[in-house]
MIVEXMI-223714 format. One record per atom (N, C-alpha, C): residue in three letters; y, z, x. Coordinates in steps of 0.05 Angstrom, whole numbers, plus 5000, padded with zeros to 4 digits. Atoms other than C-alpha are relative to their C-alpha. Layout:
N
ALAYZX...
//
This chain:
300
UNK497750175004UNK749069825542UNK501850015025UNK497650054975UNK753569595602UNK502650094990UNK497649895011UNK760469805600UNK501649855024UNK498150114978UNK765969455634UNK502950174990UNK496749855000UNK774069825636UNK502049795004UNK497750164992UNK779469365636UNK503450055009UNK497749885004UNK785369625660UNK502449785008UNK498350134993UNK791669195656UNK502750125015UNK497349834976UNK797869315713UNK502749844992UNK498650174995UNK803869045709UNK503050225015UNK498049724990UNK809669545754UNK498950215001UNK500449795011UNK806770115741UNK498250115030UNK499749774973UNK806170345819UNK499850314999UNK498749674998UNK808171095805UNK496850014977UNK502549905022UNK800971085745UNK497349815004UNK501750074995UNK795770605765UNK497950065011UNK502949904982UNK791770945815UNK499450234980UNK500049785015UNK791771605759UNK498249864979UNK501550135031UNK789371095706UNK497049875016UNK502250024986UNK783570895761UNK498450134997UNK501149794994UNK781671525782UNK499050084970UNK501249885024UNK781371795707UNK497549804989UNK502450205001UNK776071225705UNK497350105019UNK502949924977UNK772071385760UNK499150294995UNK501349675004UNK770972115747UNK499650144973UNK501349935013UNK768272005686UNK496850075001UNK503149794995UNK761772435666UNK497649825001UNK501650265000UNK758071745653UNK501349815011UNK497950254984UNK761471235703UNK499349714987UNK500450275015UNK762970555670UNK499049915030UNK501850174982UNK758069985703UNK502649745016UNK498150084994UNK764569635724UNK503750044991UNK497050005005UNK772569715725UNK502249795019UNK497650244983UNK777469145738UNK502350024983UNK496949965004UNK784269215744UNK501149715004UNK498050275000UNK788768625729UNK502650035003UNK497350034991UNK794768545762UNK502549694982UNK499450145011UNK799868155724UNK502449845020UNK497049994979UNK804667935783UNK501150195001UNK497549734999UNK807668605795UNK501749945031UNK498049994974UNK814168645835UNK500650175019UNK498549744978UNK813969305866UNK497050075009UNK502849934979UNK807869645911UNK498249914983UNK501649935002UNK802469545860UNK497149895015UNK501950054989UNK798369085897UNK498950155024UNK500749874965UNK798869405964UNK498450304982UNK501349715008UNK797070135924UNK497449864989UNK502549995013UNK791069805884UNK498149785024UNK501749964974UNK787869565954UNK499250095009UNK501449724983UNK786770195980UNK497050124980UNK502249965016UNK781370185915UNK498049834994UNK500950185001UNK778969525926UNK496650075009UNK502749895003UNK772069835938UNK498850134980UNK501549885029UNK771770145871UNK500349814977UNK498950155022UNK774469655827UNK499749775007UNK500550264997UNK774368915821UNK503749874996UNK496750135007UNK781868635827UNK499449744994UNK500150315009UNK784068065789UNK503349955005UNK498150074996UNK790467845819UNK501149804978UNK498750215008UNK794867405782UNK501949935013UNK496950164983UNK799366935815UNK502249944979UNK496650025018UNK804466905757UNK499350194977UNK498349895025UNK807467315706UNK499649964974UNK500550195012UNK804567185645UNK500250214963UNK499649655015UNK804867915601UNK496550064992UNK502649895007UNK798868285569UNK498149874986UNK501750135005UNK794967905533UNK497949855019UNK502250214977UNK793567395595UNK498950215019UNK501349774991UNK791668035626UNK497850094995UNK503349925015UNK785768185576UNK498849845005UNK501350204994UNK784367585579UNK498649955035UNK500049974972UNK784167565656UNK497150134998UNK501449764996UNK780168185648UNK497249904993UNK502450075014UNK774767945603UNK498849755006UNK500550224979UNK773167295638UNK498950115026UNK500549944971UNK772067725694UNK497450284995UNK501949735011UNK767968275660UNK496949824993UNK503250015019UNK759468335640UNK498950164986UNK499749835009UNK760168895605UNK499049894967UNK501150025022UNK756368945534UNK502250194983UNK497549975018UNK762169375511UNK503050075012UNK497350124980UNK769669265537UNK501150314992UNK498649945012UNK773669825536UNK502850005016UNK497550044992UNK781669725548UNK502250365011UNK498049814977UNK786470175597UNK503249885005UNK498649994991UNK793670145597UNK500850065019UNK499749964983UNK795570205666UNK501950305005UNK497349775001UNK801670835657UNK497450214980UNK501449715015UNK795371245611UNK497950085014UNK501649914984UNK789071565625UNK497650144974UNK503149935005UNK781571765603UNK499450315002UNK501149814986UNK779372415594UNK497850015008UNK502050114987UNK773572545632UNK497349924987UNK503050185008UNK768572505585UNK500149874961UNK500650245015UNK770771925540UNK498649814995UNK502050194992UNK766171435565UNK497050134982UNK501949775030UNK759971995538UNK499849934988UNK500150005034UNK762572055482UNK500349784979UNK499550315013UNK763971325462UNK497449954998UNK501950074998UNK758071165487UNK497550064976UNK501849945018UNK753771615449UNK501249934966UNK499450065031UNK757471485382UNK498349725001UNK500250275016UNK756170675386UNK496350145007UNK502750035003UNK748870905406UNK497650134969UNK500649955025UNK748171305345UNK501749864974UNK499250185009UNK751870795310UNK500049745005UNK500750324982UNK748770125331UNK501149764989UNK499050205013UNK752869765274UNK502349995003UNK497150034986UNK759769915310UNK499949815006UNK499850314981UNK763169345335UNK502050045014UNK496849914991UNK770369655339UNK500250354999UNK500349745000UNK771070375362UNK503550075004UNK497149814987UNK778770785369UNK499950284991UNK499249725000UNK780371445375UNK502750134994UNK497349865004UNK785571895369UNK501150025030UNK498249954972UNK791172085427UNK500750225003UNK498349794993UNK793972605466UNK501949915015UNK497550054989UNK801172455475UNK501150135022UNK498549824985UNK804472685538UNK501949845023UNK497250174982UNK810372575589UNK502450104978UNK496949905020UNK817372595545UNK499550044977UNK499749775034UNK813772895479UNK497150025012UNK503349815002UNK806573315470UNK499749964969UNK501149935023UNK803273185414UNK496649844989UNK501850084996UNK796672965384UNK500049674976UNK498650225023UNK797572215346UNK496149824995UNK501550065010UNK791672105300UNK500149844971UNK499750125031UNK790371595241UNK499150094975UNK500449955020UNK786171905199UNK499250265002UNK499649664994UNK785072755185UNK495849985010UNK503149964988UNK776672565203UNK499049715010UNK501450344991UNK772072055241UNK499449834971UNK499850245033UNK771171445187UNK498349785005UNK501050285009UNK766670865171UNK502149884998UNK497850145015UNK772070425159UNK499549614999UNK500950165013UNK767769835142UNK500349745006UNK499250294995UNK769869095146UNK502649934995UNK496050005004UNK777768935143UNK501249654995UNK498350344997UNK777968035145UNK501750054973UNK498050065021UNK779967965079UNK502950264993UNK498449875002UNK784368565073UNK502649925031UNK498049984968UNK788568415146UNK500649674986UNK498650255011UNK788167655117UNK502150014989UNK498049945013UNK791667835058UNK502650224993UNK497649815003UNK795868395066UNK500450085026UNK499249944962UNK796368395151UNK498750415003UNK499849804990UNK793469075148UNK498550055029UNK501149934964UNK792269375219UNK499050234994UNK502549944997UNK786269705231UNK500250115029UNK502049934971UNK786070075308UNK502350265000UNK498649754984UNK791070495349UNK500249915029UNK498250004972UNK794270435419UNK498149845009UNK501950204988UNK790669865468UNK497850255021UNK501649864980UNK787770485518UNK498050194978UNK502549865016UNK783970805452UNK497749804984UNK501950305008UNK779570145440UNK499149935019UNK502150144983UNK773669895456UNK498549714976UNK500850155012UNK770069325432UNK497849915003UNK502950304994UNK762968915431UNK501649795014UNK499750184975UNK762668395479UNK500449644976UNK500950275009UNK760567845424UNK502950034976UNK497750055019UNK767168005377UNK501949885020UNK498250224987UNK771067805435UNK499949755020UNK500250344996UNK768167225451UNK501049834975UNK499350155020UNK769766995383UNK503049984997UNK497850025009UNK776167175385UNK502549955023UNK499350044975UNK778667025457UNK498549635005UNK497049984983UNK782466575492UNK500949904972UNK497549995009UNK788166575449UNK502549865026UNK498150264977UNK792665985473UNK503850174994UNK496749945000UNK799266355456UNK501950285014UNK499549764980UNK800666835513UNK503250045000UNK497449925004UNK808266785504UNK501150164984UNK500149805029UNK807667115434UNK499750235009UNK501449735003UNK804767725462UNK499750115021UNK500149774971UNK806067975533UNK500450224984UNK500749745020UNK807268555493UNK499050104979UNK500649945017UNK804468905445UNK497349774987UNK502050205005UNK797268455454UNK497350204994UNK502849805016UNK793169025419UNK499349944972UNK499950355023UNK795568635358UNK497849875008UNK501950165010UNK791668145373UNK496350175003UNK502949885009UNK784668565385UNK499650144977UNK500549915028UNK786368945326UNK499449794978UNK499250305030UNK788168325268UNK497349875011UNK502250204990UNK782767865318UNK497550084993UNK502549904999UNK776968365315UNK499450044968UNK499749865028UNK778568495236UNK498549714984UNK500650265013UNK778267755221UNK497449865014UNK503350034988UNK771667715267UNK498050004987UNK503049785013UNK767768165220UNK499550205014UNK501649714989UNK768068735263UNK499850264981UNK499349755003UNK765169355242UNK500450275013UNK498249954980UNK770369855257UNK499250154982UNK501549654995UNK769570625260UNK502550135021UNK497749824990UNK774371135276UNK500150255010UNK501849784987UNK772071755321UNK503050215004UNK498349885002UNK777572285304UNK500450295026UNK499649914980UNK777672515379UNK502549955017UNK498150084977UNK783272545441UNK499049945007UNK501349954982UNK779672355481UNK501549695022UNK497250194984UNK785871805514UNK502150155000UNK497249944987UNK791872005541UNK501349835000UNK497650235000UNK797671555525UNK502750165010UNK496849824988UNK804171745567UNK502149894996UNK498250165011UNK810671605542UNK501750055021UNK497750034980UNK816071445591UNK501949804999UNK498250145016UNK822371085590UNK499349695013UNK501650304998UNK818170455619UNK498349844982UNK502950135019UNK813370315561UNK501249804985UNK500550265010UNK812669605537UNK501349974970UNK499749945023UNK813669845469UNK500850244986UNK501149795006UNK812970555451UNK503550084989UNK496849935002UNK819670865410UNK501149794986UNK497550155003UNK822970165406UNK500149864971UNK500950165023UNK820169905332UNK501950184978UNK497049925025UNK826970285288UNK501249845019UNK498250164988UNK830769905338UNK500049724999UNK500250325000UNK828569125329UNK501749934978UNK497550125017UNK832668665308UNK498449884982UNK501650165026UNK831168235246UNK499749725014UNK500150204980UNK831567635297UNK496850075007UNK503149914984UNK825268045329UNK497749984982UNK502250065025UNK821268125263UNK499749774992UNK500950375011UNK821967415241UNK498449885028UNK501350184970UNK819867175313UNK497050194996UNK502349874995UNK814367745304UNK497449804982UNK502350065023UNK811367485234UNK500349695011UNK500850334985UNK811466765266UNK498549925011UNK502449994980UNK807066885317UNK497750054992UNK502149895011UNK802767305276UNK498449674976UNK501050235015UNK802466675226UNK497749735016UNK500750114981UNK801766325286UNK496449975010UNK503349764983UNK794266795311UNK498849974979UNK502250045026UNK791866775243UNK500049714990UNK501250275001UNK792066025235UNK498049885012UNK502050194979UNK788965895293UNK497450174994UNK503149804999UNK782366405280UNK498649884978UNK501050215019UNK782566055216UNK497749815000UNK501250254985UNK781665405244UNK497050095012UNK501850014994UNK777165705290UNK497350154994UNK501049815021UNK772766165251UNK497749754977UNK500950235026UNK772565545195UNK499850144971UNK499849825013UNK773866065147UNK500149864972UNK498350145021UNK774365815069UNK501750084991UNK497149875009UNK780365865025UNK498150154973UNK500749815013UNK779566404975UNK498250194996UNK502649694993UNK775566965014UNK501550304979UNK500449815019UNK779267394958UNK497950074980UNK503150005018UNK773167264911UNK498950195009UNK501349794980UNK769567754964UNK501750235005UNK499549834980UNK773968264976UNK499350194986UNK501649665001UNK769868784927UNK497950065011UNK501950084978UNK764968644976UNK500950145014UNK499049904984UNK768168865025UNK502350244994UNK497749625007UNK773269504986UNK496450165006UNK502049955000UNK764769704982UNK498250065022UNK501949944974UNK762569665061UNK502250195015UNK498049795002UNK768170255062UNK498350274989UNK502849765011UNK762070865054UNK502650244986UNK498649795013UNK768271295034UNK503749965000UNK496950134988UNK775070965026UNK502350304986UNK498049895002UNK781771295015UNK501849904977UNK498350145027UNK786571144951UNK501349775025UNK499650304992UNK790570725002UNK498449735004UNK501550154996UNK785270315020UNK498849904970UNK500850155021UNK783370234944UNK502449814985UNK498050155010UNK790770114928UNK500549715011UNK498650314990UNK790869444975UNK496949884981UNK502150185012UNK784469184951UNK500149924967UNK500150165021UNK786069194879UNK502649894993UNK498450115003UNK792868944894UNK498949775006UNK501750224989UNK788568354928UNK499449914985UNK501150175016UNK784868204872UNK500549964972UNK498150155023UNK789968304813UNK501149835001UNK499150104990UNK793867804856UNK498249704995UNK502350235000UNK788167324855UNK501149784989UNK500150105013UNK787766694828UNK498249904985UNK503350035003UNK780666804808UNK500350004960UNK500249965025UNK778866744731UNK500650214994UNK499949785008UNK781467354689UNK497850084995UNK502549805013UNK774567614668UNK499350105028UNK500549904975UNK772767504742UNK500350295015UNK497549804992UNK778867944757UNK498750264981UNK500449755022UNK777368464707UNK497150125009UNK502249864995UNK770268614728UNK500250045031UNK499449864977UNK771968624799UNK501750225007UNK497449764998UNK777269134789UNK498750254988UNK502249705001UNK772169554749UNK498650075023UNK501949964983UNK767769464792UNK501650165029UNK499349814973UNK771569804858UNK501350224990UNK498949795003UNK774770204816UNK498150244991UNK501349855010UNK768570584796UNK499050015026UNK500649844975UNK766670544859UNK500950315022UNK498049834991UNK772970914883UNK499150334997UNK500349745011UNK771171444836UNK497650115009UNK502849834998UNK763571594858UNK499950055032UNK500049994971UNK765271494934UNK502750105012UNK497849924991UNK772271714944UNK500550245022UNK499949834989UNK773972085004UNK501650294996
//
C-alpha cells in the first residue's frame, strides 16, 4: 500500500519543519509527503525550501483556510492511504508501522484514528475510547443524529477511494477551520469502515495559536447557528452527491449490527433512530428487539 502524508501549513514557521522531520524519521518512511502552504505571512515558505528535496510543496497563492489545503494536498497526492498532519503537531516515530500494519491486518479499514499525546501548555493523554474498536459503519447514525466518529485531523488516515467520493467540497469558506469535520461526517456518510487503534502514537501541541483547540465553551450562539448551517450545508450536498434515498432509517439495525461490540451509547442513538422512525409500528417493534438482543449477546 502507498502512503502519501499531507501536511497542511498555514504560519506555523516556529513548527513546520518539527512536523516534517517527525515524518521523515519514521521507522517505515511514507512513499511521499507534501506540505501545503496556505499563503502564509511570515517565513514559512522561505523555511519549507530548505526541504524542498524531501517533500513536494504545494504553494498556494491565496488564503483560502484548511480544508482547500486537503484538498490541495490530495489532488497532489498517489498515495493508497492519505494520512493528515497538522503543521504545529507531530508523528511519533513509528506511527506509520503501526498504522500500516493494523490496515494490513485489517484489510476492511477504510478510516483509521488514534489516540493523542497532548503536550506544550497541558500533558496529557486524550483518547476516545478505554480499547482499540471495530466501530463499524456510522451513515445513517451521523445522518440522523450528526454523530462524529474520529479525533483531531493529525490522528487520521484514510483510503484513497473514500476520499475521492467525498472530495472537492465546494464550500471552503465554511471550514478554514476545523475541516476534520468534514473527513469525519464525509467519510461516515461514504460508508467508511472506521476502526479505532487505542494508541498515542500523534502528538497534538496546544499553544495559544491553534485554529481551534480550548475555544468551543467560548462560541457564541451566532457561531453555532453559522456552524449547524454549514454542516446542513456538507450534508446536502453528499446527499445530492452520493444519491442517497430518503428513509435510510429502515437500515439502521443493519448497521447498530456492523458494530462487532457496541457500547450502550452507541445502542442508545440507534434505538432513539428507530423509535423516531416513521417506519410501520410492527416494523419498529421488531427492529428494536432485534438490536436490542443484539446489545445483549455482543455488548462491550
Amino acid at each position: 500500500m502507498r502512503t502519501s502524508v499531507i501536511i497542511n501549513n498555514y504560519n506555523y514557521q516556529d513548527y513546520v519543519i518539527e512536523a516534517i522531520n517527525s515524518v521523515i524519521n519514521q521507522t517505515i518512511p511514507a512513499d511521499e509527503i507534501i506540505v501545503v502552504d496556505d499563503c502564509s505571512s511570515d517565513q514559512s515558505i522561505e523555511i519549507l525550501k530548505t526541504k524542498s528535496d524531501q517533500v513536494h510543496l504545494v504553494l498556494k497563492d491565496k488564503n483560502e483556510g484548511q480544508l482547500s489545503a486537503f484538498q490541495a494536498g490530495f489532488d497532489a497526492s498517489t498515495g493508497d492511504i492519505i494520512f493528515f498532519l497538522d503543521a504545529d503537531d507531530r508523528y511519533t516515530n513509528t506511527y506509520l508501522e503501526t498504522a500500516l500494519t493494523f490496515y494490513k491486518t485489517h484489510p476492511d479499514c477504510d478510516f483509521l484514528f488514534t489516540s493523542a499525546g497532548i503536550f506544550g501548555n497541558e500533558e496529557r493523554i486524550a483518547t476516545c475510547y478505554d480499547r482499540t474498536r471495530d466501530l463499524g459503519f456510522s451513515k445513517i447514525s451521523t445522518l440522523y443524529r450528526r454523530i462524529w466518529i474520529g479525533h483531531r485531523t493529525s490522528t487520521v488516515s484514510i483510503k484513497r477511494h473514500i476520499l475521492e467520493k467525498i472530495f472537492p467540497i465546494p464550500y471552503l469558506e465554511d471550514w478554514r477551520i476545523r475541516a476534520d469535520d468534514c473527513l469525519c461526517y464525509g467519510a461516515s456518510i461514504a460508508n467508511a469502515h472506521k476502526y479505532y487503534l487505542n494508541q498515542p502514537l500523534v502528538q497534538y501541541r496546544v499553544h495559544g495559536g491553534n485554529g481551534h483547540y480550548g475555544k468551543s465553551k467560548t462560541r457564541s450562539q451566532n457561531y453555532l447557528e453559522q456552524y449547524d448551517q454549514a454542516l446542513d450545508r456538507l450534508f446536502k450536498f453528499w446527499l445530492t452527491k452520493f444519491n442517497e434515498p430518503e428513509n435510510l432509517d429502515q437500515f439502521a439495525d443493519r448497521e447498530f449490527t456492523s458494530i462487532p461490540h457496541p457500547i450502550q451509547q452507541e445502542f442508545d442513538t440507534f434505538f432513539s433512530i428507530i423509535r423516531c422512525s416513521h417506519l410501520p409500528k410492527l416494523r419498529k417493534a421488531i427492529m428494536l428487539a432485534s438490536i436490542y438482543l443484539y446489545f445483549l449477546r455482543h455488548r462491550q
